[in-house]
C-alpha positions, 0 to 999 in steps of 0.5 A: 394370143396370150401366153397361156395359149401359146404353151398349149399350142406349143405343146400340142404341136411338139405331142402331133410332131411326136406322134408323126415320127413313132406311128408304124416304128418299134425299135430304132435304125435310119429311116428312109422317106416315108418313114421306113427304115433302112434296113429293111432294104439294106440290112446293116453290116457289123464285124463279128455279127450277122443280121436277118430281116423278115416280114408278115402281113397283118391279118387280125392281131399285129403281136401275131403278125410280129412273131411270124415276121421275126421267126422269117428273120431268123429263118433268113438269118440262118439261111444266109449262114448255110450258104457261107459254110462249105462242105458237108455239116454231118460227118458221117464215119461208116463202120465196117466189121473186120470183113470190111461189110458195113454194119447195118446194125450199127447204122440202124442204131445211129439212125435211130439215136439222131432221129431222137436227137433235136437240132439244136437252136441257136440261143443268142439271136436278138431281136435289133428292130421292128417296123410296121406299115399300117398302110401295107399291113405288112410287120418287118423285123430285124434280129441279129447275132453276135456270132463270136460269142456264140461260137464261144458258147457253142464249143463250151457246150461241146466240151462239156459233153466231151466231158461227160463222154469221157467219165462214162468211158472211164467209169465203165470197165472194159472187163464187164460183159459185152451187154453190161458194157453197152448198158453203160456206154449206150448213153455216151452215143445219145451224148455224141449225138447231141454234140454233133448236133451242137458242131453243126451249129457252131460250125455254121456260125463260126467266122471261118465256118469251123467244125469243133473237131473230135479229140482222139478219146471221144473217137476211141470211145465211139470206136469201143461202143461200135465194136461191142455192137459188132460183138453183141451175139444173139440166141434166135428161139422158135417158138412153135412149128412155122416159126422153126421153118423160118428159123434159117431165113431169120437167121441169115437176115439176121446175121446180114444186119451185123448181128452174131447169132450164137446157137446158145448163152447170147448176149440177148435172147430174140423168141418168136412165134411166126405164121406164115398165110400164102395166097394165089392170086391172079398167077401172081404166089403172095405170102404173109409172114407175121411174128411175135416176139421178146427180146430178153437178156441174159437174166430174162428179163423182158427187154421188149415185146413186139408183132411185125407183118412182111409180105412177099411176092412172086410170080415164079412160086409159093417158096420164092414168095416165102423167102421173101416174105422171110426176109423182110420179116427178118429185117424188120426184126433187125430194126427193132432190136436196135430199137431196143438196143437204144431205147430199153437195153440199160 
């Protein structure tokens, strides 16, 4: 043979040896026989970090395939942390009025914020590896996550709302009104809310499964927010003959909700106009009560316009059903001036 076709020939064969070892393999790790790594059986262990292995079958596009395989390793990344975490992730610190009745306004209203409030992601997962099995049509992948430095990052970011938390409290003068306060502060609830959600997660990756704790100013702050809340008081004006008729069950309701009607100068202004459709139907009295509504501020500015329907139902009479139908009516309107509290009060 001469030289030059012995070069070739060597080259061919390290090129095919080459292209044996790759064939199915993105990134690196120990691989088992057949050339599957080890990891996908036995997840490496590393101090400080936490790892995930996921997988997908391979239908048509394998980038596709990959992306599913490595959002079901951080799937079971995450899982893996929850499980290692004891207790409860939310805190949740009723506030009661000086009756000590819970506050259904105040609940409804952070309700209302943690709805809107997304959980926050953790930013720092890497992707370590991936492997795909042509032969099974199967992608595996394998991220991990350096949880001391997430940690770090997380309670940086909690502080940093702690921060802003505490300038609006301070930029916000306890001798203003009852509604220019809450104008003011209504943001540092939605900051609260948000720093929750970061906690959460700071807890759930920290080593020892730690939660950033509230200081003493941002519990004072909420403690401020949730009793201008409790002392927010609220006219309730009808504004034709059906509603007038309602106007003690709406009241009621309303009052049962945590909100302090004022029989004039309230904070806000909630004006109605209600009808009510009673129907007899198989000895069984339904009535419909439907109303109209503004929520105004003290100037009159329209803060929020909205209809809601209730229905209520009794066998025993046309009043009961009445009253019932009152009653949820009354509730629904509860739920949507805290709506409005969150959402248009500033």
């Amino acid at each position: 043979m001469k030289l030059f076709d012995y070069k070739l020939w060597i080259s061919a064969g390290l090129a095919l040896l080459l292209s044996i070892q790759l064939t199915g393999c993105v990134g690196g790790g120990n691989t088992k026989p057949g050339g599957k790594p080890d990891w996908i059986v036995n997840e490496p262990t590393k101090a400080g970090h936490v790892y995930g292995v996921g997988s997908a079958e391979i239908y048509t596009d394998e980038a596709e395939a990959l992306r599913r395989a490595r959002d079901a390793a951080r799937v079971a990344m995450v899982q893996k942390l929850r499980v290692t975490v004891s207790g409860e992730f939310s805190q949740d610190t009723q506030e009661v009025r000086q009756t000590g009745k819970q506050t259904q306004l105040i609940q409804t209203v952070r309700n209302t914020i943690g709805s809107k409030i997304p959980r926050a992601k953790l930013s720092n997962i890497e992707v370590e590896s991936s492997y795909a099995d042509a032969k099974k049509g199967v992608v595996y992948s394998l991220v991990k996550l350096d949880r001391v430095k997430a940690t770090s990052q997380l309670r940086r970011q909690v502080r940093e709302l702690d921060s802003q938390v505490d300038d609006l409290d301070k930029a916000t003068a306890k001798t203003l009104p009852t509604l220019k306060q809450l104008q003011a502060l209504m943001p540092a609830l939605k900051l609260i809310a948000q720093r929750e959600k970061l906690a959460e997660q700071a807890q759930l990756v920290d080593m020892n499964g730690r939660r950033p704790s509230k200081d003493e100013f941002l519990l004072a702050t909420e403690k401020r927010i949730y009793a201008l809340l409790d002392k927010l008081s609220i006219t309730v004006e009808a504004k034709n003959a059906a509603a007038k008729g309602m106007r003690s069950g709406i009241v009621e309701s309303l009052t049962d909700t945590g909100l302090r009607v004022s029989p004039s100068a309230g904070d806000l202004a909630l004006k109605y106009q209600a009808n009510l459709r009673p129907v007899e139907k198989g000895g069984r009295f339904i009535v419909f009560a439907d109303g109209s509504v503004s929520i105004e501020d003290g100037t009159g500015r329209v803060l929020s316009e909205f209809s809601k329907e209730a229905k209520g139902v009794s066998g025993a009479s046309a009043a009961v059903a009445q009253q019932k139908a009152v009653k949820k009516l009354a509730e629904s309107l509860g739920q949507e001036l805290a709506a409005t509290l969150v959402d248009k009060i500033n």
